[in-house]
Residue frames relative to the residue before (quaternion, step in Angstrom):
aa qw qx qy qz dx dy dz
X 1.0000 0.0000 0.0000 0.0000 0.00 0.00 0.00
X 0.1374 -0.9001 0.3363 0.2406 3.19 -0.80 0.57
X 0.6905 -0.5463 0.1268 0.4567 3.77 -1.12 1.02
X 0.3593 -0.6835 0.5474 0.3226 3.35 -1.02 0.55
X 0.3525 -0.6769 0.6237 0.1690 3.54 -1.47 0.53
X 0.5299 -0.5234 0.5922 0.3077 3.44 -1.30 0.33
X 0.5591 -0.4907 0.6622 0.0899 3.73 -1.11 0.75
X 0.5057 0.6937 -0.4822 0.1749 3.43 -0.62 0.61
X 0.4848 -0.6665 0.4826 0.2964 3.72 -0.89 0.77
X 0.2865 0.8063 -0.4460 0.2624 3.83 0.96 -0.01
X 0.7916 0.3955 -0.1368 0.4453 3.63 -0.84 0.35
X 0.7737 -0.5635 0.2246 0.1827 2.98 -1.20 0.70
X 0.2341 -0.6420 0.5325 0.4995 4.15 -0.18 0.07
X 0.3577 -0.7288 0.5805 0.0623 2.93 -1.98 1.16
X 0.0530 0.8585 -0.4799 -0.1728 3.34 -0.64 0.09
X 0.0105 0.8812 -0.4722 0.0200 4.07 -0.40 0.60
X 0.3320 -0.7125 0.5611 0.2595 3.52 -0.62 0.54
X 0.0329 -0.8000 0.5948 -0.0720 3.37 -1.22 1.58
X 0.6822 0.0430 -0.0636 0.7271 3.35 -0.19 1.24
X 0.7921 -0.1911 0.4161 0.4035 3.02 -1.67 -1.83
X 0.7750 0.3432 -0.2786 0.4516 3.36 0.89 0.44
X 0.6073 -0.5536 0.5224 0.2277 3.63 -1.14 0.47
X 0.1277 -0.7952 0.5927 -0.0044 3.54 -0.40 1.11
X 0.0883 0.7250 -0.6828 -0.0189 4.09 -0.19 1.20
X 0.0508 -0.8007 0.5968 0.0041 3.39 -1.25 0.99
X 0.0186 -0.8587 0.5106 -0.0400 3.50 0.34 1.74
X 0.5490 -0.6895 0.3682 0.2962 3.82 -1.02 0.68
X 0.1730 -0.8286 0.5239 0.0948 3.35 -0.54 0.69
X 0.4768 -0.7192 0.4119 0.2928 3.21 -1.03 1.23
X 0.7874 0.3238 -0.3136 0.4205 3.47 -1.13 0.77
X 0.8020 -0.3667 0.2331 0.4099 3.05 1.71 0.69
X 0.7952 0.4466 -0.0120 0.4098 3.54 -0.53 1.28
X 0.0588 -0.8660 0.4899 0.0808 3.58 -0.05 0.15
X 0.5617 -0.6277 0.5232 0.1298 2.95 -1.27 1.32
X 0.0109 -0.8667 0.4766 0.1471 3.98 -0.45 0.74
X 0.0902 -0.8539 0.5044 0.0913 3.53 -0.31 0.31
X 0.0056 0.8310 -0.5479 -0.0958 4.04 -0.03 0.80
X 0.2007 -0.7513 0.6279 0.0312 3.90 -1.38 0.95
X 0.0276 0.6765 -0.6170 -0.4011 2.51 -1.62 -0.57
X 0.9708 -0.0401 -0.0052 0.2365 3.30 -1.54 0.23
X 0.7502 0.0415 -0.2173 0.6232 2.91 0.54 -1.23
X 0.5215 0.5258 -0.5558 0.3778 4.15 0.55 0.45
X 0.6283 0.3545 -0.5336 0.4414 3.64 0.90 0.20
X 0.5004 0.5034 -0.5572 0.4310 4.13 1.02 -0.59
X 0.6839 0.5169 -0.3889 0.3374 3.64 0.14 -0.94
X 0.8534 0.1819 -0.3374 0.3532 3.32 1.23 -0.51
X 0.3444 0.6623 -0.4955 0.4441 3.37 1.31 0.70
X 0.4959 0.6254 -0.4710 0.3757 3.65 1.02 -0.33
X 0.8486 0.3505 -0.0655 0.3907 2.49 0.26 -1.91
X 0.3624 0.4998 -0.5519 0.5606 4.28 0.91 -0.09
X 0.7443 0.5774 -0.2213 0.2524 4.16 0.00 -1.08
X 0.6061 0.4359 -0.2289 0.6246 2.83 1.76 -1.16
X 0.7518 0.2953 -0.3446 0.4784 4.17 0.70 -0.41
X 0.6162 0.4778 -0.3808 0.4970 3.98 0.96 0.29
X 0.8331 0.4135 -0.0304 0.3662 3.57 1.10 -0.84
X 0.3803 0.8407 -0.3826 -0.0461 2.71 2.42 -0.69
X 0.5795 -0.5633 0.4921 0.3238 4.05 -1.25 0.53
C-alpha cells in the first residue's frame, strides 16, 4: 500500500508542459493545489496581462 501524504498548499507554483498543454499548479489555502491547464497562446495572453499588473508602464 502506498504511504499516504498530508495534503498541503506548501511550496512553490509549478508549472510543466504535458502533452499539448501547460500544467500551472498554484497552492491553495486550506490545502491542495489549484490546477489550471492551457495552451500556449492562453498562457502568452496570460503572461501579458500578470506584466501589465506587476510592471504596470
Amino acid at each position: 500500500m502506498a504511504a499516504m501524504k498530508p495534503r498541503t498548499g506548501d511550496g512553490p507554483i509549478e508549472v510543466a508542459k504535458e502533452g499539448r498543454v501547460i500544467a500551472m499548479r498554484i497552492p491553495a489555502e486550506g490545502g491542495g493545489r489549484l490546477v489550471i491547464e492551457m495552451n500556449a497562446a492562453e498562457a502568452a495572453e496570460l503572461k501579458e496581462a500578470l506584466n501589465g499588473v506587476v510592471n504596470p508602464a
